[in-house]
Backbone and ligand atoms as CSV (ligand in chain L), in Angstrom:
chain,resi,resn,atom,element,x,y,z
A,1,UNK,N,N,-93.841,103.254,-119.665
A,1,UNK,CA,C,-93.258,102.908,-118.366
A,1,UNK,C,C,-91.746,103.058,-118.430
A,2,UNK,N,N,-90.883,104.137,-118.156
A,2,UNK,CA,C,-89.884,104.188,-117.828
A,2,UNK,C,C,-89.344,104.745,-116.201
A,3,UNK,N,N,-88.397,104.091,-116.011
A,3,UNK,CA,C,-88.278,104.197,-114.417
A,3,UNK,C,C,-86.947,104.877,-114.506
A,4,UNK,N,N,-86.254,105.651,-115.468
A,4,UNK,CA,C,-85.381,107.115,-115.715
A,4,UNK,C,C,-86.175,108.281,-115.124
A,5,UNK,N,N,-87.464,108.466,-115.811
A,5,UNK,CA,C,-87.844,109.677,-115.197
A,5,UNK,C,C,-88.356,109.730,-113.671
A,6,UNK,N,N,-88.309,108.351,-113.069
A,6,UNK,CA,C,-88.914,108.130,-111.745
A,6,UNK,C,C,-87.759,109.306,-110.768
A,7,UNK,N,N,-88.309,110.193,-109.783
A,7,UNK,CA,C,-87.313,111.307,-109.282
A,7,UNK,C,C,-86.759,110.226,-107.830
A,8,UNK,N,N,-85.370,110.716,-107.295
A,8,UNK,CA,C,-84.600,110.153,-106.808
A,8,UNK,C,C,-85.192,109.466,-105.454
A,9,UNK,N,N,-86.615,109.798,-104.816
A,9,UNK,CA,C,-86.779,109.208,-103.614
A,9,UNK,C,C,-88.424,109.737,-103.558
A,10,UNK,N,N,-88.981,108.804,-102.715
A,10,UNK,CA,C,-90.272,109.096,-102.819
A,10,UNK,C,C,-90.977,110.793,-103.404
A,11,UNK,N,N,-92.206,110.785,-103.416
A,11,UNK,CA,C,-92.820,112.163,-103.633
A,11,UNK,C,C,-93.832,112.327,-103.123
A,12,UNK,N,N,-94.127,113.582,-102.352
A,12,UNK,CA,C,-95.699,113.989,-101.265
A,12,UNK,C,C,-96.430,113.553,-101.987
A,13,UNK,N,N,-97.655,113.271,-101.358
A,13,UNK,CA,C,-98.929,113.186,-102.231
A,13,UNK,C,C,-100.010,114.135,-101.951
A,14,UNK,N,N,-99.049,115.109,-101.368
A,14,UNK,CA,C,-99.858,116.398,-101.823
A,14,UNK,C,C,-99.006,117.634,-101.395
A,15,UNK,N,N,-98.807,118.813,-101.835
A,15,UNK,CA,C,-97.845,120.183,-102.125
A,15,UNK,C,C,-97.424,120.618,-100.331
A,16,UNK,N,N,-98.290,120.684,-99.692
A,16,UNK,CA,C,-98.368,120.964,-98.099
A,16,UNK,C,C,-97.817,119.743,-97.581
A,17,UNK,N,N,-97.100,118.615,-97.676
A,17,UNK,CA,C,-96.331,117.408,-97.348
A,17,UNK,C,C,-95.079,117.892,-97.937
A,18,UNK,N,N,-94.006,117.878,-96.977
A,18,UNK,CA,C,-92.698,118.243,-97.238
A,18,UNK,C,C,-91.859,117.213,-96.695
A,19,UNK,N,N,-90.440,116.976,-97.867
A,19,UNK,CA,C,-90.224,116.281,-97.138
A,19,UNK,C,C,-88.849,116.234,-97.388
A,20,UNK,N,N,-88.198,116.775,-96.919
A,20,UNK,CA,C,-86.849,117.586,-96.807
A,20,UNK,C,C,-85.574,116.665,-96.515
A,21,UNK,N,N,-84.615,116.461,-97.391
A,21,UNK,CA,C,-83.264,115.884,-97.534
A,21,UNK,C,C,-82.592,115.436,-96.015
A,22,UNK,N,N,-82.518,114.179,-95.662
A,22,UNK,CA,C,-81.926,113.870,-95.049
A,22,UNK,C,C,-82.773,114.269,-93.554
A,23,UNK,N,N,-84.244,114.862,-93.563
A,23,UNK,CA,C,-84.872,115.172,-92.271
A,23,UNK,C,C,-86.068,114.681,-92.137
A,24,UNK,N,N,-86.763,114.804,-91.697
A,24,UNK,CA,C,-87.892,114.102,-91.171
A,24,UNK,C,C,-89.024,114.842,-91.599
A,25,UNK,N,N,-90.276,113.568,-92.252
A,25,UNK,CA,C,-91.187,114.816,-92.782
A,25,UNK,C,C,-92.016,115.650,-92.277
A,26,UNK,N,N,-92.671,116.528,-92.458
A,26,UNK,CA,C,-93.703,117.439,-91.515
A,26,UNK,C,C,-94.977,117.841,-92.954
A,27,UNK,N,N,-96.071,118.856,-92.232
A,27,UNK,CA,C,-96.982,119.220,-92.547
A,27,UNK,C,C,-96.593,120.673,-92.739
A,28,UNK,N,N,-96.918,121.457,-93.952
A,28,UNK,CA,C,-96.683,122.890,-93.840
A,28,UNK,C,C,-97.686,123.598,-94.209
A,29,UNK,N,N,-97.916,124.483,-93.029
A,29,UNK,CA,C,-99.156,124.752,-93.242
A,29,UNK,C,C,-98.762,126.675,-93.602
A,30,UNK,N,N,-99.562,127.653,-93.727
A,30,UNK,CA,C,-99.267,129.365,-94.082
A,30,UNK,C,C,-99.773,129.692,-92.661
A,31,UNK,N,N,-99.312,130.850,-92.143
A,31,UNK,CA,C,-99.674,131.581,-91.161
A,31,UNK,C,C,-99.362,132.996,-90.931
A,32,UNK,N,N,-100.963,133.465,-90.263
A,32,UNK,CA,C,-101.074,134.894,-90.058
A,32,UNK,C,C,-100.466,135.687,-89.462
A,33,UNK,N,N,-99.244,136.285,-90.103
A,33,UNK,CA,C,-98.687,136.963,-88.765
A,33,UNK,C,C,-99.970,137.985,-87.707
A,34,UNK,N,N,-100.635,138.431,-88.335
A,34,UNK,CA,C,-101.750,139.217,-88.093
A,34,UNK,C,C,-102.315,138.919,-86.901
A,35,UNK,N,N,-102.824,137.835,-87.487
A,35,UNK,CA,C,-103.964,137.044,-86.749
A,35,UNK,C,C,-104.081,135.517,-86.540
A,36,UNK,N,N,-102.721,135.125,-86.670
A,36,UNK,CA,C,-102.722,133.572,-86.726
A,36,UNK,C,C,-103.463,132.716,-87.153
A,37,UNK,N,N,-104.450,132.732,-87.756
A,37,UNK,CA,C,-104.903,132.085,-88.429
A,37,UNK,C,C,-104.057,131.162,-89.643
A,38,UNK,N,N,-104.252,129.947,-89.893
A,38,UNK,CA,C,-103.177,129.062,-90.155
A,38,UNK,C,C,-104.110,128.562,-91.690
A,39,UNK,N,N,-103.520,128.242,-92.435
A,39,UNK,CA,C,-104.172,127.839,-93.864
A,39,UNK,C,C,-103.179,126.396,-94.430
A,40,UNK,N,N,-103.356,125.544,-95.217
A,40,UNK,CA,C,-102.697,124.667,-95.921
A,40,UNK,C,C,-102.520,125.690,-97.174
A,41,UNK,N,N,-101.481,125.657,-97.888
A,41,UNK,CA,C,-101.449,126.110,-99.253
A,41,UNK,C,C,-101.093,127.488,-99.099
A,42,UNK,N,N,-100.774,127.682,-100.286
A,42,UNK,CA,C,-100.031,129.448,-100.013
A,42,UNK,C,C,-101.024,130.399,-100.688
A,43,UNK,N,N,-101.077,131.394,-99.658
A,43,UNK,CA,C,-102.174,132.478,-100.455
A,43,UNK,C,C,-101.348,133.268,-99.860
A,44,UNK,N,N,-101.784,134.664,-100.273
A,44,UNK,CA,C,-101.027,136.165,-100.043
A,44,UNK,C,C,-102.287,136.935,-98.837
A,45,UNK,N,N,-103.695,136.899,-99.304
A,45,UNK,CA,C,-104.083,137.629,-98.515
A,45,UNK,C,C,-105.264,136.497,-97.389
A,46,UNK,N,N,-104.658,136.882,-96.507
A,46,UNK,CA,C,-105.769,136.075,-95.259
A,46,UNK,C,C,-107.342,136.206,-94.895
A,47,UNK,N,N,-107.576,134.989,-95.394
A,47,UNK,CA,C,-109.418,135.169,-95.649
A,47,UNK,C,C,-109.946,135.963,-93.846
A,48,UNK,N,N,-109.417,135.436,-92.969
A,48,UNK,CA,C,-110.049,135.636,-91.955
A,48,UNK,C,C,-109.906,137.358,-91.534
A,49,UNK,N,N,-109.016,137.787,-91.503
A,49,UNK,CA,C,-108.875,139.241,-91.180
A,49,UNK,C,C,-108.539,140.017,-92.385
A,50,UNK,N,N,-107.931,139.811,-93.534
A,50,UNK,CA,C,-108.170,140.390,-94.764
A,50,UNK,C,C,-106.710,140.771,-94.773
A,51,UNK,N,N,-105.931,140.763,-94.145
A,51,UNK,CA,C,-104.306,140.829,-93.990
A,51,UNK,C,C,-103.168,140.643,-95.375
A,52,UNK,N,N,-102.677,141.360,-96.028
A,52,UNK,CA,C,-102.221,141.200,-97.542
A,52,UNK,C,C,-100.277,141.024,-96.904
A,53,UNK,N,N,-99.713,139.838,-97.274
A,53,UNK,CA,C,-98.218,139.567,-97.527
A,53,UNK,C,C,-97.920,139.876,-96.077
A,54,UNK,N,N,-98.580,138.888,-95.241
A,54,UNK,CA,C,-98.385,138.614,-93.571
A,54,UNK,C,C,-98.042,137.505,-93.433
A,55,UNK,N,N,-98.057,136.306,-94.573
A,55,UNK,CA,C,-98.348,135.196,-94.706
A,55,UNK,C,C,-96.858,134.360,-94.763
A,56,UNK,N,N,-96.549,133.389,-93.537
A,56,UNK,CA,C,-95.566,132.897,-93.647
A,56,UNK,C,C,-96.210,132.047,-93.515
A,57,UNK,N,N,-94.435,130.936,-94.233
A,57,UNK,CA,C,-94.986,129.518,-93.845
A,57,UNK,C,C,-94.563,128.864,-92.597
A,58,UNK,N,N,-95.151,127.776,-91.877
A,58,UNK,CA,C,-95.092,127.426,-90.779
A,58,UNK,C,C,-94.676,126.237,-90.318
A,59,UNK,N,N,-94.087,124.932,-89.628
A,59,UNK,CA,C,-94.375,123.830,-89.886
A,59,UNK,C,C,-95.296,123.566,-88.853
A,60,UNK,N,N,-95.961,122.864,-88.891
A,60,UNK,CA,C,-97.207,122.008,-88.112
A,60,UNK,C,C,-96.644,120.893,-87.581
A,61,UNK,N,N,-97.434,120.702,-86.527
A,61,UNK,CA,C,-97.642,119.886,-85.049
A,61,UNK,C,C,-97.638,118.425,-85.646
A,62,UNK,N,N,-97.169,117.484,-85.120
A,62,UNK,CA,C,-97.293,116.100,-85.324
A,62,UNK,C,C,-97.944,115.304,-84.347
A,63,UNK,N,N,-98.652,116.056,-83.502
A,63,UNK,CA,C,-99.597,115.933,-82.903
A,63,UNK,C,C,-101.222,116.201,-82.822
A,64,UNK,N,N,-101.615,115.740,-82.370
A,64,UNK,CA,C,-103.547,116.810,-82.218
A,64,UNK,C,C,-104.336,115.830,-81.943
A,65,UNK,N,N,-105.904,116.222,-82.066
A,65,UNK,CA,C,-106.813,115.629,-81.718
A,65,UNK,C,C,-107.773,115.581,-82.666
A,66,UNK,N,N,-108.406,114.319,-82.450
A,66,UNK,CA,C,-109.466,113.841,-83.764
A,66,UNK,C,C,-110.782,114.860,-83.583
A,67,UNK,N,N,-111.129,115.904,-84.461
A,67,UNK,CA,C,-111.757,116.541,-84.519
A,67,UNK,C,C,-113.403,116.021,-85.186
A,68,UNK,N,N,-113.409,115.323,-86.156
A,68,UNK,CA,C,-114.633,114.646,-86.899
A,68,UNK,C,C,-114.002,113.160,-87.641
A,69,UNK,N,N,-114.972,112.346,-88.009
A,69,UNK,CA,C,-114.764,111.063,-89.109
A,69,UNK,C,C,-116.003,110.979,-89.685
A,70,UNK,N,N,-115.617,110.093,-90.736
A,70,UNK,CA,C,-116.325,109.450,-91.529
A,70,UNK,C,C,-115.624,107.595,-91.767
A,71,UNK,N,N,-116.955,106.780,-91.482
A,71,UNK,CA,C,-115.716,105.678,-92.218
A,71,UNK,C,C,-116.572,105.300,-93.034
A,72,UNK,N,N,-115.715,105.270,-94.672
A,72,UNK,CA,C,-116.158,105.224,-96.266
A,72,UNK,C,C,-115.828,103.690,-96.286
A,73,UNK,N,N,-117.054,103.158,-96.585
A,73,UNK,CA,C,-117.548,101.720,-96.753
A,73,UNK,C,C,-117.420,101.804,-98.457
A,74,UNK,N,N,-117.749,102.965,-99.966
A,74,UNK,CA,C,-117.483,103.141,-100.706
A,74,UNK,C,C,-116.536,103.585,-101.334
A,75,UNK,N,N,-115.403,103.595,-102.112
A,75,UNK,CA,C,-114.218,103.973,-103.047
A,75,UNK,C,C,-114.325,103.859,-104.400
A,76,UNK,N,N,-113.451,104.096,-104.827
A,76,UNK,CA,C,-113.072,103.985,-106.032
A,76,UNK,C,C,-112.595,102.844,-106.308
A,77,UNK,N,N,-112.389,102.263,-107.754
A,77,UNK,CA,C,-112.068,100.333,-108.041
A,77,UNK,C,C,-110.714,100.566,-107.565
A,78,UNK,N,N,-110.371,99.512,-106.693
A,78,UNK,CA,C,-108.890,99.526,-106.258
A,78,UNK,C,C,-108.764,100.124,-104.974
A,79,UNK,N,N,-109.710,100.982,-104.474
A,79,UNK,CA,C,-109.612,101.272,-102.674
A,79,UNK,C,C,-109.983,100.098,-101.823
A,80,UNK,N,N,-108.751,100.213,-101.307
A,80,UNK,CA,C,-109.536,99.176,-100.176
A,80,UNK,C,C,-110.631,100.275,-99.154
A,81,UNK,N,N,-111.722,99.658,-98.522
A,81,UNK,CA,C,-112.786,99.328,-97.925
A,81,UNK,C,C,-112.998,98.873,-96.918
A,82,UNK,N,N,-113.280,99.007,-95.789
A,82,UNK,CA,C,-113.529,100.493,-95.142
A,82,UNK,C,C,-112.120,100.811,-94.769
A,83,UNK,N,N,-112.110,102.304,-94.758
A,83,UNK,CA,C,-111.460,103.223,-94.190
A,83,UNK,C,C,-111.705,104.871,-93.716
A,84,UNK,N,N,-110.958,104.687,-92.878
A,84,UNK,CA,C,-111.536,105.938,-91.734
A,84,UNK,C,C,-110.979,107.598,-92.424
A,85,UNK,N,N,-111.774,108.067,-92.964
A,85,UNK,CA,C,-111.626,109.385,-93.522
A,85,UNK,C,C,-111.854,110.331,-91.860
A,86,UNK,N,N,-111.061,110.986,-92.007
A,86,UNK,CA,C,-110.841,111.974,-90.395
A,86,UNK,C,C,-110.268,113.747,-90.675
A,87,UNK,N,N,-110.377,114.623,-89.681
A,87,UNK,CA,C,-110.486,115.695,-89.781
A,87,UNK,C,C,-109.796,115.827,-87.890
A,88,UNK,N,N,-108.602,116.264,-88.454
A,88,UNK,CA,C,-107.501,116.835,-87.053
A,88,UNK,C,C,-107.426,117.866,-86.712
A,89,UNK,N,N,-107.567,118.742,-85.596
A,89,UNK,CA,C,-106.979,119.232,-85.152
A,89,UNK,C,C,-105.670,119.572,-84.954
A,90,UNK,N,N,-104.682,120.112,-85.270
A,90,UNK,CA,C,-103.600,119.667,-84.928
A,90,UNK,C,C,-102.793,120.282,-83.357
A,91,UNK,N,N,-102.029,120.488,-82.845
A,91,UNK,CA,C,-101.688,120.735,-81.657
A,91,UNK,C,C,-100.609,122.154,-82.171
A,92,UNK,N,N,-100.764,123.582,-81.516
A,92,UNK,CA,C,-100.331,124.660,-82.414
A,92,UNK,C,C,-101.049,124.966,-83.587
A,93,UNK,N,N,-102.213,124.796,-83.768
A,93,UNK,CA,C,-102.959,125.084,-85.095
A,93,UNK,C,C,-102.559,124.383,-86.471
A,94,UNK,N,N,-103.957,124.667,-87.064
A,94,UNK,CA,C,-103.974,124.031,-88.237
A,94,UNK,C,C,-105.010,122.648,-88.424
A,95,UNK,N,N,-106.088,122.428,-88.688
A,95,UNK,CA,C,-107.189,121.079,-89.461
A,95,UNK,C,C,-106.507,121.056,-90.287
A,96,UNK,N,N,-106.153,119.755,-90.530
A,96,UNK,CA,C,-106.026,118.802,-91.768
A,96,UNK,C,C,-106.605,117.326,-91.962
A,97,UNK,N,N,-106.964,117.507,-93.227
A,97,UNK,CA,C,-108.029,116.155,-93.396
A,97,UNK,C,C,-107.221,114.947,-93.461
A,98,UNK,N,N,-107.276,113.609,-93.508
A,98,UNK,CA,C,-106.642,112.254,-93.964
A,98,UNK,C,C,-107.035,111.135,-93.108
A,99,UNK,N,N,-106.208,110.567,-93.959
A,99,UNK,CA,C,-107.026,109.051,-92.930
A,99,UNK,C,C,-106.516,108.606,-92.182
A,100,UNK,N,N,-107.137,107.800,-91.088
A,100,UNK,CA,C,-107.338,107.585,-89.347
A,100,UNK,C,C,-106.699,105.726,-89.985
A,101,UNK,N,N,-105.582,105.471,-89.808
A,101,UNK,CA,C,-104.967,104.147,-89.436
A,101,UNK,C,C,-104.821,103.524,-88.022
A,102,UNK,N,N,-104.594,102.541,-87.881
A,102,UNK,CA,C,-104.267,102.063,-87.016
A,102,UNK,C,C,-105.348,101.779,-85.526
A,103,UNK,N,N,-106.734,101.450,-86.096
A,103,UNK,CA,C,-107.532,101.310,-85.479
A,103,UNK,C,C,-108.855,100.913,-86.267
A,104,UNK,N,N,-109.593,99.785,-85.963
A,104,UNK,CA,C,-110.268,99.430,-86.691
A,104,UNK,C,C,-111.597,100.322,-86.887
A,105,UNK,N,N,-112.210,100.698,-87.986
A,105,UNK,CA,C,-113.158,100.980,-88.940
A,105,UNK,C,C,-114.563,100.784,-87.905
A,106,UNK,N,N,-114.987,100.722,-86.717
A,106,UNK,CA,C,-115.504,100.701,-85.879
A,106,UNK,C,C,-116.156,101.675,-84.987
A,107,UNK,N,N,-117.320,102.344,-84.745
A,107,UNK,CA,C,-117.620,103.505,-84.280
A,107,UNK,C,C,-117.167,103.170,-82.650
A,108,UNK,N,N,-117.504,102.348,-82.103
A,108,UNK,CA,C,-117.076,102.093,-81.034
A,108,UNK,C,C,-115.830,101.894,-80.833
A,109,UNK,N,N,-114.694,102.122,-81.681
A,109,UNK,CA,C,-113.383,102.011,-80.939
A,109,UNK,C,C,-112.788,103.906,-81.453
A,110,UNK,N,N,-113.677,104.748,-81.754
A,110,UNK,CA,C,-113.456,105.579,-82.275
A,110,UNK,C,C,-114.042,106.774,-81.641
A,111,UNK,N,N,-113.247,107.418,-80.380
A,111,UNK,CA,C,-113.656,108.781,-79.820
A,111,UNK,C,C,-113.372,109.921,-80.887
A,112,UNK,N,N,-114.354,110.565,-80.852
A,112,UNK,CA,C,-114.094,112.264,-80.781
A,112,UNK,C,C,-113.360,112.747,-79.920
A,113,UNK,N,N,-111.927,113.873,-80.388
A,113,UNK,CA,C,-111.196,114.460,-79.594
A,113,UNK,C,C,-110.213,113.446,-78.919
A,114,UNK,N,N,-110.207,112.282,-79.502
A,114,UNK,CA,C,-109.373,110.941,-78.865
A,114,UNK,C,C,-107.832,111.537,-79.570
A,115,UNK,N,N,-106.508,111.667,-78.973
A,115,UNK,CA,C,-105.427,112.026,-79.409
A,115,UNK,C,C,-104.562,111.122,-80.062
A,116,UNK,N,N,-103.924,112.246,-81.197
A,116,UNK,CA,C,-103.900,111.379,-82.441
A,116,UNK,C,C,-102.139,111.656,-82.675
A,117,UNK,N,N,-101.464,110.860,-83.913
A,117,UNK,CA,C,-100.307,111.656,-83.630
A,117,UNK,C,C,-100.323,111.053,-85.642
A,118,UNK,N,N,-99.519,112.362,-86.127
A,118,UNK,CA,C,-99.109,111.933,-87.812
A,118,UNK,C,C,-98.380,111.395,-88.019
A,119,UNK,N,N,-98.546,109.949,-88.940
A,119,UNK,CA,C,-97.346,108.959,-89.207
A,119,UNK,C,C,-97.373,109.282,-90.924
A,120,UNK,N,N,-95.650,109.081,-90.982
A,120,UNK,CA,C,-95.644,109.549,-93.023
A,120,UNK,C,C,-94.865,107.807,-93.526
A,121,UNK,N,N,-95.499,107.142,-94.235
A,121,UNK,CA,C,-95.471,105.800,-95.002
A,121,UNK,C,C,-95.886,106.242,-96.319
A,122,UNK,N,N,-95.388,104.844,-96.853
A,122,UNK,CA,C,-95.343,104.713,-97.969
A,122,UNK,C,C,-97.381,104.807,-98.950
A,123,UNK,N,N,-97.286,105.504,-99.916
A,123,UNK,CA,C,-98.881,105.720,-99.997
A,123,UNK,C,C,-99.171,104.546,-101.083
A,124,UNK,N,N,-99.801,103.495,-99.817
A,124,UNK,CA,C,-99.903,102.600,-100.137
A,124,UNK,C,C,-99.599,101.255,-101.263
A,125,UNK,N,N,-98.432,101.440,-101.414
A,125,UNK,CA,C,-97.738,100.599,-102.616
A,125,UNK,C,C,-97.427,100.810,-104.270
A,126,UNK,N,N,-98.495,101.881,-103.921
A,126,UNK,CA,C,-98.653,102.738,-105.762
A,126,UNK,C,C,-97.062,103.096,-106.177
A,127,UNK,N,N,-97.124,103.255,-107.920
A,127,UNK,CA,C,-96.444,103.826,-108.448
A,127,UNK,C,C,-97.133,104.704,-109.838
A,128,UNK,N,N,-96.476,105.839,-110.099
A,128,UNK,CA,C,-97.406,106.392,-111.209
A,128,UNK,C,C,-96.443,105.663,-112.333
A,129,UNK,N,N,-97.184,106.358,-113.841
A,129,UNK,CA,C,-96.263,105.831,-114.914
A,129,UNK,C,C,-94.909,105.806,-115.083
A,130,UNK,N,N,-94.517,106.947,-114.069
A,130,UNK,CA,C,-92.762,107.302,-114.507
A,130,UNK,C,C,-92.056,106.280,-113.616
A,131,UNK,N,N,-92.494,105.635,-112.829
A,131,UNK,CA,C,-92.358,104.716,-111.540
A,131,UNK,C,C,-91.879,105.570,-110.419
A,132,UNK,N,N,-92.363,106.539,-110.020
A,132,UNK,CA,C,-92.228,106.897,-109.045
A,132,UNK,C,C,-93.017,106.707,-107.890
A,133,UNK,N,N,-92.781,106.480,-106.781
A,133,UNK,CA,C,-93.414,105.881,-105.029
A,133,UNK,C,C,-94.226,107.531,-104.749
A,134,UNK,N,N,-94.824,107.286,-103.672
A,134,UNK,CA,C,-95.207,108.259,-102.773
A,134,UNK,C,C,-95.132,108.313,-101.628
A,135,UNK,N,N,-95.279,109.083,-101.013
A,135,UNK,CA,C,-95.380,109.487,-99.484
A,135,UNK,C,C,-96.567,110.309,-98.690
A,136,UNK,N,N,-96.886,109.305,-98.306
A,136,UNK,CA,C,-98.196,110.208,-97.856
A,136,UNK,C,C,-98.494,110.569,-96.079
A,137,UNK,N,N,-99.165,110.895,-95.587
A,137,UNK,CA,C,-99.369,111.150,-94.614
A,137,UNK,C,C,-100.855,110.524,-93.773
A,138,UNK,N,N,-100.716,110.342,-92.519
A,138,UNK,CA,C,-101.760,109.283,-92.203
A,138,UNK,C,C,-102.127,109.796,-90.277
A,139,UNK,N,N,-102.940,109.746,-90.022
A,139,UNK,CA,C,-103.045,109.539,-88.452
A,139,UNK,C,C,-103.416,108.372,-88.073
A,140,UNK,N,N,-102.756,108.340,-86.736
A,140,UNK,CA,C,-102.933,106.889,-85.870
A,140,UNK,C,C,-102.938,107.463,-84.218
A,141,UNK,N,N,-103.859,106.371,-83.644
A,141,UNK,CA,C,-104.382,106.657,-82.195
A,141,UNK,C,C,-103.040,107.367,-81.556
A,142,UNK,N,N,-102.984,107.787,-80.272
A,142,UNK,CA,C,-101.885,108.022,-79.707
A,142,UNK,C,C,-101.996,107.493,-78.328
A,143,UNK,N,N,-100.712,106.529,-78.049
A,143,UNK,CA,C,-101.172,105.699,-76.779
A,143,UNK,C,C,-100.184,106.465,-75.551
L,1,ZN,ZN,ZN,-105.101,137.074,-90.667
């Protein structure tokens, strides 16, 4: 446990979470010049039309709509229980998976296509060995 190697300010908790000096974070997703088709993660050639080094990156919508859920009554030791595993739409393209906050674990308070908006907090209180925080990304209803 040393908190030297911890890096100067939180860290994504995952490569497509950016979160840029002094700005506000976003989602980055790749896109087709081709064919727009939108991907998380960087690839060179585009599964959908077969398109080779068309591929820019993009930032994504902080908006969209709840496309599917699940709410996981099971975790891992140390998850809290229940929570709403979800699948977005986002507004300008791009699905991305994560979890549905800010509304209780309830099928009945939980539309399909109900509009959603991305909030970036702290991922959930953790620190790894070096003591470094995270940052993660989350959806919540949109009123
Ligand atoms: Zn394409």
């Amino acid at each position: 446990m040393s908190e030297e190697n911890a890096a100067q300010g939180p860290l994504p908790v995952v490569d497509f979470l950016k979160l840029p000096e002094g700005g506000d974070p976003y989602l980055e997703g790749h896109k087709c010049k081709a064919c727009d088709a939108i991907y998380l993660g960087e690839r060179s050639i585009c599964s959908k039309c077969g398109a080779r080094g068309e591929i820019d990156p993009v930032k994504l919508g902080n908006t969209g709509t709840l496309y599917v859920y699940s709410i996981v009554h099971r975790s891992f030791p140390g998850i809290e229980v229940p929570y709403i595993s979800a699948i977005v739409d986002l507004d300008g393209g791009g699905t991305v998976k994560g979890n549905l906050i800010g509304v209780d674990a309830d099928p009945e308070k939980i539309e399909f296509g109900m509009p959603v908006e991305v909030v970036y907090k702290d991922a959930l209180g953790r620190k790894d060995k070096d003591g470094n925080s995270y940052t993660s990304y989350f959806f919540q209803p949109r009123s």
